[in-house]
C-alpha positions in Angstrom: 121.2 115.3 75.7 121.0 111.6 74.5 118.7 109.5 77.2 118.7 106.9 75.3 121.7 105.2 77.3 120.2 106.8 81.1 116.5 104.9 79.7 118.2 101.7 79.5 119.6 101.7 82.6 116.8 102.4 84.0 115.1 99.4 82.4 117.9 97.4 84.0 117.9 98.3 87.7 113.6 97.7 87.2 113.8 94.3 85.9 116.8 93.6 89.2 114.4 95.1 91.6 111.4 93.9 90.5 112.2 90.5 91.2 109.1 89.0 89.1 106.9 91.6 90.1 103.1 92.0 88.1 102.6 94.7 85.6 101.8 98.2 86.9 101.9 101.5 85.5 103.0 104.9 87.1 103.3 108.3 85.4 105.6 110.8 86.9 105.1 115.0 85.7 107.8 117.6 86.8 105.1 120.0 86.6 101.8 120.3 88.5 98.6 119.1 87.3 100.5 116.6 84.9 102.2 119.1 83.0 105.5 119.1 81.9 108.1 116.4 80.9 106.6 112.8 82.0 107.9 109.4 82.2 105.8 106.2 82.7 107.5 103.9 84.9 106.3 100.2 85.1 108.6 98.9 88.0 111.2 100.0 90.5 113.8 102.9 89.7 115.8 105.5 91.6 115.0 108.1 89.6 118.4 109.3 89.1 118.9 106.8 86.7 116.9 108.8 84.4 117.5 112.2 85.3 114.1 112.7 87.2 114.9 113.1 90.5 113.8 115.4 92.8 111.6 117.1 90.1 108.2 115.4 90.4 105.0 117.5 91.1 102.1 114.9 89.8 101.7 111.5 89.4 98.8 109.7 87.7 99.1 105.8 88.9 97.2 103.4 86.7 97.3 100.5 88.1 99.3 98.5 90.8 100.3 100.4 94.5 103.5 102.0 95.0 105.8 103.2 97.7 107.8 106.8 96.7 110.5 107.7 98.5 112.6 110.5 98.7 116.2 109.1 98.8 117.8 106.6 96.2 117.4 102.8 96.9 114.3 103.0 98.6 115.3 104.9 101.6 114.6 108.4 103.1 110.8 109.6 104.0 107.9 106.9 101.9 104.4 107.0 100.9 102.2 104.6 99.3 100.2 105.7 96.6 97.3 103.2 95.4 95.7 103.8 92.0 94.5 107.2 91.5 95.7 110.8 90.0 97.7 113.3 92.7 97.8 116.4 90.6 99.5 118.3 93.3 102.3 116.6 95.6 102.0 117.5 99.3 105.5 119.4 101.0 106.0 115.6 101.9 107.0 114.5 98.1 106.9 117.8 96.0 110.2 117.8 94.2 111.6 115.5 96.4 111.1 111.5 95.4 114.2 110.1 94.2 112.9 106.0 94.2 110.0 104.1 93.9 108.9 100.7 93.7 105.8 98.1 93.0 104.3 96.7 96.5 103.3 93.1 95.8 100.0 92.0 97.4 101.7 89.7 100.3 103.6 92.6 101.5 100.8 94.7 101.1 98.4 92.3 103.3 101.2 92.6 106.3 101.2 96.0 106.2 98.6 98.1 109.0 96.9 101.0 107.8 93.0 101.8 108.1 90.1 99.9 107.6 86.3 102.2 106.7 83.0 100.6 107.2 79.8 101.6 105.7 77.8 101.2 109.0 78.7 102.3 113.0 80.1 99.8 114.9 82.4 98.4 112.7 79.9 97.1 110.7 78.6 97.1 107.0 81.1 96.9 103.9 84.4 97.2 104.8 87.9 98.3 103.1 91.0 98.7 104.0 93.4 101.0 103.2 97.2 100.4 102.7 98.5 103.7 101.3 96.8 107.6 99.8 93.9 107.1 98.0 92.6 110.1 96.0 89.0 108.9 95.1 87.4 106.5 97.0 84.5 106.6 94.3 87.3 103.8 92.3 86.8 101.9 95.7 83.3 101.5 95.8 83.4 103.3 98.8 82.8 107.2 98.4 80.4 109.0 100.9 79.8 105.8 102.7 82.1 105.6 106.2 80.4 105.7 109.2 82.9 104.2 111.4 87.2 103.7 111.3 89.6 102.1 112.3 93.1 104.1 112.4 95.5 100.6 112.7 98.8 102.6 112.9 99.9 106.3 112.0 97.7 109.7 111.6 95.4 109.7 108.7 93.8 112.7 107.1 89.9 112.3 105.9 88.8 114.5 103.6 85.0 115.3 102.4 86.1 115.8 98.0 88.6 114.3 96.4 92.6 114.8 95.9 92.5 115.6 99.4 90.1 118.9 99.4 86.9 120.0 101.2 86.7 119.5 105.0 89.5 117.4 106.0 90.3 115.7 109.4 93.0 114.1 110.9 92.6 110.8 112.8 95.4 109.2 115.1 95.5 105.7 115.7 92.9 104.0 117.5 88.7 103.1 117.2 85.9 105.2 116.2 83.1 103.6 116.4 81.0 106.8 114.9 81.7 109.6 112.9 81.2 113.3 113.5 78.7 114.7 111.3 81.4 116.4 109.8 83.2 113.2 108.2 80.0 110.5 108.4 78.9 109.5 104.8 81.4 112.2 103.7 84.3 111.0 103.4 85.7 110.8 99.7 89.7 110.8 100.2 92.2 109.3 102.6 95.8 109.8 103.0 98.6 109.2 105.4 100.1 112.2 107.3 102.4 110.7 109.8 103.5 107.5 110.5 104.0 107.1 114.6 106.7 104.4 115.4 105.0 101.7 117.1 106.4 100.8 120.6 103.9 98.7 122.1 102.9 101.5 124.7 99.0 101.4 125.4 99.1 103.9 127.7 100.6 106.5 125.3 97.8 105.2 122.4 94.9 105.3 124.8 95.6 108.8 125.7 96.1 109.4 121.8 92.9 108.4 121.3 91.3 110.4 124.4 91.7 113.6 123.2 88.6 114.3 121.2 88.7 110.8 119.6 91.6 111.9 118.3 90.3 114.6 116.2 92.8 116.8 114.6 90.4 119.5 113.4 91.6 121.3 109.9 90.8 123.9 107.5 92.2 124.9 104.5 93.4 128.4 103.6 92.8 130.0 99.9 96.8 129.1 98.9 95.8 125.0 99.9 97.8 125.0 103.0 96.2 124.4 106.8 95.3 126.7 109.3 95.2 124.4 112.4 93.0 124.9 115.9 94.6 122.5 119.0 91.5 120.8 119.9 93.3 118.6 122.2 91.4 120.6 125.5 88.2 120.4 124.2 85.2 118.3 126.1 
């Protein structure tokens, strides 16, 4: 099959999207662990255009923060991936992204996410966190949070990179400490759910209530969870 013509169009929906956008660099795998056929994309695309869609298990990003999504133009379920390798796609995004495009920094700014400090309280170095990070060692930050803020969504924590080791799940609100489990642990963070924000403080208080919002996880030998309901717990 001749791609050559499919490759070109690709090149032309990127430069239409990208609307001036800064150089970045994403390589998508159809196999796991960055096996298989690749492409490296440097701007926005619907995948289709290339005869990739729906068949990407890995993703090594270079450089730059992207949104994936799994339905053409942008639309369908999205996760932001900042700079990192994700040799194995969660159920989320296995085989599933159809588009993807380049977040410039003012839209990244506006968005909420979570913010890490070194030091309880809120205190100490700080960093916030707009999308999946696999390694916060690239951050500066690995092994160093002892307090979070959770501005919006549910947010897994894990204690080793590309999401593995002791993992926990945090829903939005304050936590001014850390259990011992996650303090000076943590070395990956990624979005698990993003929670439409209505404004309702009663129903984010109560969110945060239940154990801090602790979502307590462990993995099983095949990498998927085995989950306890915490939420009775005093």
């Amino acid at each position: 099959m001749n791609r050559k013509p499919l490759l070109r169009t690709a090149a032309l929906v990127a430069a239409l999207l990208s609307g001036g956008a800064s150089a970045a660099e994403m390589t998508i795998f159809q196999g796991r662990d960055f096996r298989g056929p690749s492409y490296t994309l440097h701007n926005n695309a619907n995948l289709g255009d290339i005869d990739f869609q729906n068949r990407v298990s890995s993703i090594v990003v270079r450089s730059g923060t992207w949104d994936v999504c799994t339905e053409p133009n942008l639309q369908g379920e999205c996760v932001t991936l900042l700079p990192g390798e994700y040799p194995r796609l969660n159920a989320r995004l296995n085989d599933r992204i159809e588009s993807m495009r380049l977040v410039d920094r003012h839209a990244l700014e506006q968005r909420r996410g979570v913010v890490i400090y070194t030091q309880p309280n809120f205190t100490g170095k700080s960093l916030a966190l707009r999308g999946d990070a696999t390694n916060l060692l690239t951050q500066g930050m690995q092994d160093q949070a002892s307090s979070i803020k959770v501005e919006a969504g549910r947010w897994e924590f894990c204690s080793q990179p590309d999401f593995n080791g002791d993992c926990v799940t945090l829903a939005r609100g304050d936590y001014p400490t850390l259990e011992q489990k996650l303090n000076h642990r943590i070395e990956s963070v990624r979005e698990v759910e993003r929670v439409a924000d209505r404004g309702d403080r009663r129903d984010q208080r109560e969110y945060a209530r239940r154990e801090g919002g602790y979502d307590y996880r462990e993995r099983n030998d095949d990498s998927r969870y085995r989950e306890r309901d915490n939420s009775n717990r005093r």
